[in-house]
C-alpha positions in Angstrom: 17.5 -32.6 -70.5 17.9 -34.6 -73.6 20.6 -33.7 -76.6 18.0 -33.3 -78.9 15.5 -31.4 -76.9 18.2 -28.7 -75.6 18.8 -28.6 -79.6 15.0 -27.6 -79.8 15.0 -25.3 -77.4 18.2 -23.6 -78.8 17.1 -23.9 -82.2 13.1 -22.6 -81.6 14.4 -19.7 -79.2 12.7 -20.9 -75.9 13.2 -20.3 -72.7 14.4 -23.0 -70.5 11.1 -23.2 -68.9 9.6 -25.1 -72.2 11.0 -28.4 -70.5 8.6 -28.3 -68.1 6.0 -28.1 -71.3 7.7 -31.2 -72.7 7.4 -32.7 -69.6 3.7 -32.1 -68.9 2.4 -31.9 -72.3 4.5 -33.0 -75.3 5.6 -36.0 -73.6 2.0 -37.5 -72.2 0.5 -36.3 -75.7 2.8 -38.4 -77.6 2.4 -41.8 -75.2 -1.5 -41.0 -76.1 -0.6 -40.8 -79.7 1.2 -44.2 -79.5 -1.6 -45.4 -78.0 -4.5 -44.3 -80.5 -2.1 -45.4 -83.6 -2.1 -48.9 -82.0 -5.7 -48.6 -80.9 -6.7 -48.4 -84.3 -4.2 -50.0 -86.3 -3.8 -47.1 -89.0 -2.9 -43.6 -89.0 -3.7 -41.9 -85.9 -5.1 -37.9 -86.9 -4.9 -35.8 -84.2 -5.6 -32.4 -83.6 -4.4 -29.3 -81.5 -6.7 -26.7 -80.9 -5.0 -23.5 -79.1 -5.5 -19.6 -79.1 -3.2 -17.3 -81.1 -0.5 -17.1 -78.8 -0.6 -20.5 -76.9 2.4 -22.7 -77.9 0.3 -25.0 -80.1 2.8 -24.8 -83.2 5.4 -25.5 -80.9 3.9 -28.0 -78.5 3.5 -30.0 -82.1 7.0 -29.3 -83.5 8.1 -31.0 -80.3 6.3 -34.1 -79.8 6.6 -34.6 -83.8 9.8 -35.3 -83.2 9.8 -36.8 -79.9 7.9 -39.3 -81.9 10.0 -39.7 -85.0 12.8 -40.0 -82.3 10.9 -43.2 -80.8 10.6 -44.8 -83.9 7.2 -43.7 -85.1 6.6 -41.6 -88.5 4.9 -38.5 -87.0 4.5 -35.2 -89.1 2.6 -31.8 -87.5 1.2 -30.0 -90.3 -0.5 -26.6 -89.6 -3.5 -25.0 -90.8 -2.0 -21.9 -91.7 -0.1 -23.7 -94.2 -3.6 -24.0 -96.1 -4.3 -20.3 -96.3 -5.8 -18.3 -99.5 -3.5 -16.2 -101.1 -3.9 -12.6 -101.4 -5.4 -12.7 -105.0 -8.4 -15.0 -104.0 -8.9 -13.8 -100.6 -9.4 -10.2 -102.4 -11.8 -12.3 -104.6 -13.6 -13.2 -101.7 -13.2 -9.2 -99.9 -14.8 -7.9 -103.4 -17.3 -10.7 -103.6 -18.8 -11.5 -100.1 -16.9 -9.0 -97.5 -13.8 -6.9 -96.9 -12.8 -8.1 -94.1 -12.0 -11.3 -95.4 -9.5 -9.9 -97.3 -7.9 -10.5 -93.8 -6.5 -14.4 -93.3 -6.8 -16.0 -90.6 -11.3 -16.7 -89.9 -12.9 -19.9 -91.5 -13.3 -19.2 -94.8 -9.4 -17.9 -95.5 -8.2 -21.8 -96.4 -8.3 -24.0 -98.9 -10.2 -27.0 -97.0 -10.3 -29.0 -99.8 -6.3 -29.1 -100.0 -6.0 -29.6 -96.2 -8.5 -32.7 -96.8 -6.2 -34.1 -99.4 -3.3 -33.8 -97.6 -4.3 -35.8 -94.8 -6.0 -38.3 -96.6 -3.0 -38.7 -98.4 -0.7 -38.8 -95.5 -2.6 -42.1 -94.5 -1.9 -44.1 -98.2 1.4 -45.0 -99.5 3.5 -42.6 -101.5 4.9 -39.0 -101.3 3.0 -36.3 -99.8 4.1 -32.7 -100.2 3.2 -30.6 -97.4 2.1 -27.3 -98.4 3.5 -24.2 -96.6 2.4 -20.6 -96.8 4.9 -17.3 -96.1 3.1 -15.0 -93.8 5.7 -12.5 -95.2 4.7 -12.6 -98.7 1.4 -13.6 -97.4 1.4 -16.4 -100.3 1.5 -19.7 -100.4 5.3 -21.0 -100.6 6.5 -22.3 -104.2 6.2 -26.3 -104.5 9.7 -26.7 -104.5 10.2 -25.3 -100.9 7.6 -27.5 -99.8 8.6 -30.4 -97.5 8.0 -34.4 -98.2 6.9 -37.1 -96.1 6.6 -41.2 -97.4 3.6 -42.3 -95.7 1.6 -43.6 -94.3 2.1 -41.5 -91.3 1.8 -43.1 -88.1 0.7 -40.2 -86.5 -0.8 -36.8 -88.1 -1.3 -33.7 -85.6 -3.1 -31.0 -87.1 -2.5 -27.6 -85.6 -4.5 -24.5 -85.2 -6.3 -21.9 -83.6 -9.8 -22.8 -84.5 -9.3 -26.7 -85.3 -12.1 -28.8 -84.2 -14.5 -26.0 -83.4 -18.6 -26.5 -84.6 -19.9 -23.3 -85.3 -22.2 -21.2 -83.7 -26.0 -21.2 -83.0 -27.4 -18.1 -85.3 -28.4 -16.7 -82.5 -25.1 -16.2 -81.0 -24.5 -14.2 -84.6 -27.1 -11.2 -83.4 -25.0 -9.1 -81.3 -21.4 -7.7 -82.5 -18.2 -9.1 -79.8 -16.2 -6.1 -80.6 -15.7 -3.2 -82.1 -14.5 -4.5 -85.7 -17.8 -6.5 -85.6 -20.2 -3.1 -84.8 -18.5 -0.8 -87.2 -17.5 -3.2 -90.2 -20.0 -6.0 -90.0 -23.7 -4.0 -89.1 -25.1 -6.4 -91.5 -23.8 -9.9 -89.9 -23.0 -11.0 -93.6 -19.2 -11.3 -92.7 -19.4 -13.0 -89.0 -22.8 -15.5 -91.0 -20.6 -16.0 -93.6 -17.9 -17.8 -91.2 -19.9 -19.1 -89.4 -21.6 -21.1 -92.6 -18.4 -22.2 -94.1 -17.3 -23.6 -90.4 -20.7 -25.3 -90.7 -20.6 -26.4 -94.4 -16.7 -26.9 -95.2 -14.8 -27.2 -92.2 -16.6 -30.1 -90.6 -15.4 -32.4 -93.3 -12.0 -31.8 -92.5 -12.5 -32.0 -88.5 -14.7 -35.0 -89.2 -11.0 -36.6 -90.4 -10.1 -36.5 -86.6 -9.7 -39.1 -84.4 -8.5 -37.1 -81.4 -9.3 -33.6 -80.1 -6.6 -32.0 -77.5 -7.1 -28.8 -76.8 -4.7 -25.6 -75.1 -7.1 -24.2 -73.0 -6.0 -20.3 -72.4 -7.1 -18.7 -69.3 -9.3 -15.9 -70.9 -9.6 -14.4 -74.6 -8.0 -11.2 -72.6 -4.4 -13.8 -72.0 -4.8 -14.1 -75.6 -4.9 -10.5 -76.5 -1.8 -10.1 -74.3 -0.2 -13.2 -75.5 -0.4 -11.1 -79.5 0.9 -8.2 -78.0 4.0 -10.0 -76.3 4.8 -11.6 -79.6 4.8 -8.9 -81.7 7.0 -6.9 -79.0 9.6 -9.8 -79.7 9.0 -10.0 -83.3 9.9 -6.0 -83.6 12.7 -6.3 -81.0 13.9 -9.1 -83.1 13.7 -7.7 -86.4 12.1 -4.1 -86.1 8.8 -5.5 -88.0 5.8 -6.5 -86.3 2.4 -4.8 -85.4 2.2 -1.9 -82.6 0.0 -2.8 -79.7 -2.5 -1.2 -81.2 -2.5 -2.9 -84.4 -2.6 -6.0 -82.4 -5.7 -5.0 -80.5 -7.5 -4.6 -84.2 -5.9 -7.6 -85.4 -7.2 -10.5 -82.5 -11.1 -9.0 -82.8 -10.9 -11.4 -86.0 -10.3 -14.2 -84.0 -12.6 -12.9 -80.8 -15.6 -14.2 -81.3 -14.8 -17.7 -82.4 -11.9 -18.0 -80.1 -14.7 -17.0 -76.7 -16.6 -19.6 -78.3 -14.2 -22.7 -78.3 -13.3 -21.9 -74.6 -17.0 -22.3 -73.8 -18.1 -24.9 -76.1 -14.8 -27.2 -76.7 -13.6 -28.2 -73.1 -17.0 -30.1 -73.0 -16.4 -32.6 -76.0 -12.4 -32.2 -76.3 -10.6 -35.7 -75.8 -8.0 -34.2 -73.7 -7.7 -30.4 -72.2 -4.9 -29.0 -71.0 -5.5 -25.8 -69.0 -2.5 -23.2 -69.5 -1.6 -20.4 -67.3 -1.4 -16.8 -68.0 2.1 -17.1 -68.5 1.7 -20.2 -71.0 2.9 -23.3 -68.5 0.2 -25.9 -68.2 -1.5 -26.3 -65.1 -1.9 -29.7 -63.4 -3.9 -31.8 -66.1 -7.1 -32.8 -66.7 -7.9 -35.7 -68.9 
């Protein structure tokens, strides 16, 4: 194993089995990257769709700076980072729907900002690269943001539902949980997602040039994959959500999450199939 990747590993809290992720995934992902930059002479935007739970931030972090190590300027910049803040996500809970008081479905980030940012990244000049504090649940002070001097050869952007098209209305008619049938009866939350992923999203997707996704084994690995992490996160620091919480939490992320598995693999440029316990299976290009 390499210095700098046992660093990682150290440094991120992995297990040892994450070299075999590097291997199969980080590694091949960036040799594609290099290819696409060179295939089309600019910046190379790439994205990395992967359910709550499936390595994507890491899988990023990695090849990020597997690349920077091999003498490319890569950055990985996450989706999260572009979240509302409480204050105009209660805007939006008092305006259109309470339950997007909760961050996380389309509609909870500032596309307009993520657009920037990436557009910038290609140009000359400084771009700041804006982060957001799940613990405040606010966007980070300017100062504490990061810098990069582009252009960027590479640009991977991360996240749960990056690259997804929204739904057919009819697909809108019947609740997929629980949250849905008791605190969306109307279908004005779940249509109003669905209509900003339609309206807004697509113009920051429609910046990519490359689709990979992390293709989970089941929403039901997902949900277990949430649990798992928030039994380390309270082991770890005694905060966190209790399984149950967790259960409440993913049905945000259910129904668009059961539709990228069906709809993606179809269109993605490269899937990689994970196992329930997160290691890829042989891949599939």
């Amino acid at each position: 194993m390499d210095d700098w990747l046992a660093e990682f590993i150290a440094e991120e809290r992995l297990p040892e089995t994450f070299q075999s992720t590097f291997d199969e995934v980080c590694r091949p992902l960036a040799d594609r990257c290099v290819d696409w930059r060179a295939d089309f002479g600019r910046t190379a935007v790439v994205g990395l769709c992967g359910a709550q739970g499936s390595g994507k931030s890491t899988v990023a972090a990695a090849t990020e700076r597997y690349l920077n190590r091999n003498g490319l300027k890569a950055v990985a910049i996450s989706l999260d980072d572009f979240y509302l803040g409480r204050e105009a996500r209660a805007w939006l809970a008092a305006k259109v729907h309470r339950l997007l008081q909760v961050r996380g479905p389309p509609g909870t980030h500032d596309v307009a900002l993520a657009c920037a940012v990436v557009d910038h990244l290609r140009g000359q000049g400084t771009t700041p690269l804006p982060a957001f504090d799940k613990a405040t649940d606010e966007r980070q002070p300017k100062s504490r943001w990061r810098t990069i001097e582009g252009p960027a050869d590479v640009v991977i952007l991360e996240g749960w539902c990056v690259g997804a098209r929204p739904e057919p209305a009819e697909r809108l008619t019947q609740p997929a949980n629980g949250l849905e049938r008791r605190d969306d009866p109307t279908r004005a939350w779940r249509g109003y997602v669905n209509r900003q992923l339609a309206e807004h999203y697509q113009a920051l997707f429609g910046r990519l040039d490359r689709l990979v996704l992390l293709q989970a084994p089941s929403f039901d690995v997902v949900r277990g994959w949430r649990v798992e992490q928030e039994a380390k996160l309270r082991a770890r620091t005694g905060g966190g959500m209790s399984d149950g919480e967790v259960g409440r939490f993913v049905q945000y992320y259910e129904r668009l999450t059961r539709w990228i598995l069906a709809e993606m693999p179809e269109r993605a440029d490269w899937v990689v199939p994970l196992n329930p316990d997160r290691t890829p299976v042989p891949l599939t290009t």
